[in-house]
C-alpha positions as a Markdown table, in Angstrom:
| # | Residue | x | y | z |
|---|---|---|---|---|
| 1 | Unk | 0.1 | 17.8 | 27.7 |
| 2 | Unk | -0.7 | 14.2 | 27.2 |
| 3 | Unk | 1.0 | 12.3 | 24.7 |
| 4 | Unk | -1.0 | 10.8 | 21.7 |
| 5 | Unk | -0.3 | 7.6 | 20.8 |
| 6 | Unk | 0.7 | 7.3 | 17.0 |
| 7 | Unk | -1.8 | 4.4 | 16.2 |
| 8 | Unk | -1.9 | 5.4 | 12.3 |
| 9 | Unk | 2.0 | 5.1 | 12.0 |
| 10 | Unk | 2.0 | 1.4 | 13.9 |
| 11 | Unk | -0.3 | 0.8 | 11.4 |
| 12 | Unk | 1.2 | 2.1 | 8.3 |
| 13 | Unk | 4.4 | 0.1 | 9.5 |
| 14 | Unk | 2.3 | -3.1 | 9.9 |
| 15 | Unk | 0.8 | -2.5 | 6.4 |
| 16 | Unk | 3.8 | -2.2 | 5.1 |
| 17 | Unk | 5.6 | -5.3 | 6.7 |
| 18 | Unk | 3.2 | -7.0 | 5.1 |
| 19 | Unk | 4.0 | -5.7 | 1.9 |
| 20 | Unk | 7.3 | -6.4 | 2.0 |
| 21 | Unk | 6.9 | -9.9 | 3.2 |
| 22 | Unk | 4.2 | -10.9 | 0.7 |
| 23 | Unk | 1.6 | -11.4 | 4.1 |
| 24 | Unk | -1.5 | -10.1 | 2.7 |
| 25 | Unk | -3.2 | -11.8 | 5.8 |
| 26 | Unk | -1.3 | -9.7 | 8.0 |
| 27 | Unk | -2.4 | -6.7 | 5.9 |
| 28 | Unk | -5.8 | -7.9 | 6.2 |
| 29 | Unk | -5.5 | -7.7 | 9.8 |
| 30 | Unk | -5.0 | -4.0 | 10.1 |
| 31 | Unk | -7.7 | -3.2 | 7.4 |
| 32 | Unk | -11.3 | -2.2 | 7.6 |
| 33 | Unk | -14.0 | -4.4 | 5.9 |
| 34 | Unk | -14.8 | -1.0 | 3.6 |
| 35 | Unk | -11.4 | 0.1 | 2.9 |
| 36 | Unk | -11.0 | 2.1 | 0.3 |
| 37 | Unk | -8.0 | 2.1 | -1.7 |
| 38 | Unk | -7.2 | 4.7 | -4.9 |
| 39 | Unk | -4.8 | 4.4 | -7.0 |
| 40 | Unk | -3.1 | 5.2 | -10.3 |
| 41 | Unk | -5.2 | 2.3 | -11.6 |
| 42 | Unk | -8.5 | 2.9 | -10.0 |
| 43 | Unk | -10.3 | 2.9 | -6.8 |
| 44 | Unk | -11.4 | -0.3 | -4.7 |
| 45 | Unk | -13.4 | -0.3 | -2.0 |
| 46 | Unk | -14.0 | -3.1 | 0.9 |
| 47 | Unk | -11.9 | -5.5 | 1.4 |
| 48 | Unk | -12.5 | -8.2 | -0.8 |
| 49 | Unk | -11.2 | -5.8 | -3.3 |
| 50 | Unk | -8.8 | -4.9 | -1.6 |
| 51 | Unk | -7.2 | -8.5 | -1.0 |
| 52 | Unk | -7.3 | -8.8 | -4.4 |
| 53 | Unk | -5.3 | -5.5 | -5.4 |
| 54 | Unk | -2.9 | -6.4 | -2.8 |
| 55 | Unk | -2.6 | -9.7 | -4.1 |
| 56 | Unk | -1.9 | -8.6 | -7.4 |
| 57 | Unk | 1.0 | -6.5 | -6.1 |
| 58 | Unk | 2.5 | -9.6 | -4.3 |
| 59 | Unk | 2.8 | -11.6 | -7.1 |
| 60 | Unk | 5.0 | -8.7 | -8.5 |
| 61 | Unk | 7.2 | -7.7 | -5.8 |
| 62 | Unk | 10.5 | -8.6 | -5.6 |
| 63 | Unk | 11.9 | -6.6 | -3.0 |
| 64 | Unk | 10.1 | -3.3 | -1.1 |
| 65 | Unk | 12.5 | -0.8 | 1.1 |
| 66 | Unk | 10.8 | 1.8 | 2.9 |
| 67 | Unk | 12.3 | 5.4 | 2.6 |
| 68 | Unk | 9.9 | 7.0 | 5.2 |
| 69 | Unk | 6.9 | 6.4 | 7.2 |
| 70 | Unk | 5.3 | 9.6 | 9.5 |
| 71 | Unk | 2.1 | 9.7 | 11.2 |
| 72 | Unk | -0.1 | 10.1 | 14.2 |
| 73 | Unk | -3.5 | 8.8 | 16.1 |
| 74 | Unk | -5.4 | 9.4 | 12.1 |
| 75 | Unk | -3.2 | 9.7 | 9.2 |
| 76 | Unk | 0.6 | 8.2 | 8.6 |
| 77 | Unk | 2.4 | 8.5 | 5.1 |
| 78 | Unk | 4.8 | 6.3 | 4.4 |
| 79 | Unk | 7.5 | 6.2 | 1.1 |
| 80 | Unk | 8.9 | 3.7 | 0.0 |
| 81 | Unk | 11.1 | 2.4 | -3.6 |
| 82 | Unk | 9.8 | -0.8 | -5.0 |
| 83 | Unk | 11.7 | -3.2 | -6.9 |
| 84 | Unk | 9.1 | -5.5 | -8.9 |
| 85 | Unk | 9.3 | -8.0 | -11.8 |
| 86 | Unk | 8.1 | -5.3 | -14.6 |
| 87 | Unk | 9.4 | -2.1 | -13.2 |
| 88 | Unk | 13.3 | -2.0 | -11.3 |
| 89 | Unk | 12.6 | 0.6 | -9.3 |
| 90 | Unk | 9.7 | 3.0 | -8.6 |
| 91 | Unk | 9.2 | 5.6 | -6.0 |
| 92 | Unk | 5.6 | 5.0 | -4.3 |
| 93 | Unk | 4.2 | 7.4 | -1.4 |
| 94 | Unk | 0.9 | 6.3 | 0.4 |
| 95 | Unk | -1.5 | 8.5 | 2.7 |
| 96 | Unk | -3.3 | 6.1 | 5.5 |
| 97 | Unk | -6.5 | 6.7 | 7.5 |
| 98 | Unk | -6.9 | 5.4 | 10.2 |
| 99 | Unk | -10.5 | 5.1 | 12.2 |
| 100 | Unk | -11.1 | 3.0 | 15.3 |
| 101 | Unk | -7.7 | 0.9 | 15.1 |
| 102 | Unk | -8.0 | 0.1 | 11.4 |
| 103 | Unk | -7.1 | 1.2 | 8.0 |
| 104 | Unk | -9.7 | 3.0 | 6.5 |
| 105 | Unk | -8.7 | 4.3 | 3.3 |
| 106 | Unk | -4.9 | 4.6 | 1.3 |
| 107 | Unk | -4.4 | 6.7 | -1.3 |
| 108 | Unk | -0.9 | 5.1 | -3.4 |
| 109 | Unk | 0.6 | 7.9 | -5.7 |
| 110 | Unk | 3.0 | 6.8 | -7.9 |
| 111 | Unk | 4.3 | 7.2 | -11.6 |
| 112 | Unk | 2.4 | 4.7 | -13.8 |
| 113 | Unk | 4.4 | 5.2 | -16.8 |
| 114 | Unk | 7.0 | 2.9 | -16.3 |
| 115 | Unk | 4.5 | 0.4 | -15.9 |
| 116 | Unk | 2.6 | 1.4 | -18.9 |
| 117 | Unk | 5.7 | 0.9 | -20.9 |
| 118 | Unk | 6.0 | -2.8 | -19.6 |
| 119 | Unk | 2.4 | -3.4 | -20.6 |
| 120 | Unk | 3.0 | -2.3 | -24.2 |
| 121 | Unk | 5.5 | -4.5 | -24.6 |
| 122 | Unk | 3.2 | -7.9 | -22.8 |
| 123 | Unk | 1.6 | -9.9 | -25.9 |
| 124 | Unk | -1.8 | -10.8 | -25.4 |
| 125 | Unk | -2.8 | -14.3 | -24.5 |
């Protein structure tokens, strides 16, 4: 039997580098032009949308460590616990699709409450 290469997981790793290094360029890279990205605060989709979530979630990280990352030719899942300026620690899993080399979609499940808690306690501007 022929062995599969495990494009999705490369990917998910890249992405994920890229997190943790603040390189949203290098995220960029792997990503689709219609990405779609859901999430506990909405859904984005292409990547000019996308940039922009991720470069909202630069500006808060202060350090990402990755827990687990599985995957094949189509799909990869990695874990990982982020430290960020609001929140010390939260647990976040993704699910990454993968089509013709690129990220095509990521779904990020992760509690929100502890963020909601931070934003409660933000004054307005």
């Amino acid at each position: 039997m022929a062995e599969q290469k495990a494009i999705a997981l490369e990917i998910a790793r890249t992405y994920f580098e890229g997190m943790a290094t603040n390189d949203v360029e290098r995220i960029m890279a792997v990503s689709d032009d219609h990405v779609i990205c859901n999430s506990p605060i909405g859904q984005s989709q292409g990547s000019e949308a996308f940039r922009n979530f991720q470069e909202g979630f630069a500006k808060m990280i202060k350090k990402l460590t990755l827990v687990a990352a599985f995957g094949d030719e189509r799909q990869a899942v990695i874990v990982y616990d982020s430290e960020t300026h609001p929140v010390s620690s939260a647990l976040v899993a993704e699910v990454i699709t993968v089509d013709n080399g690129k990220m095509i979609s990521t779904t990020v499940i992760y509690d929100a409450t502890p963020f909601a808690a931070y934003m409660a306690t933000v004054q307005p501007h």
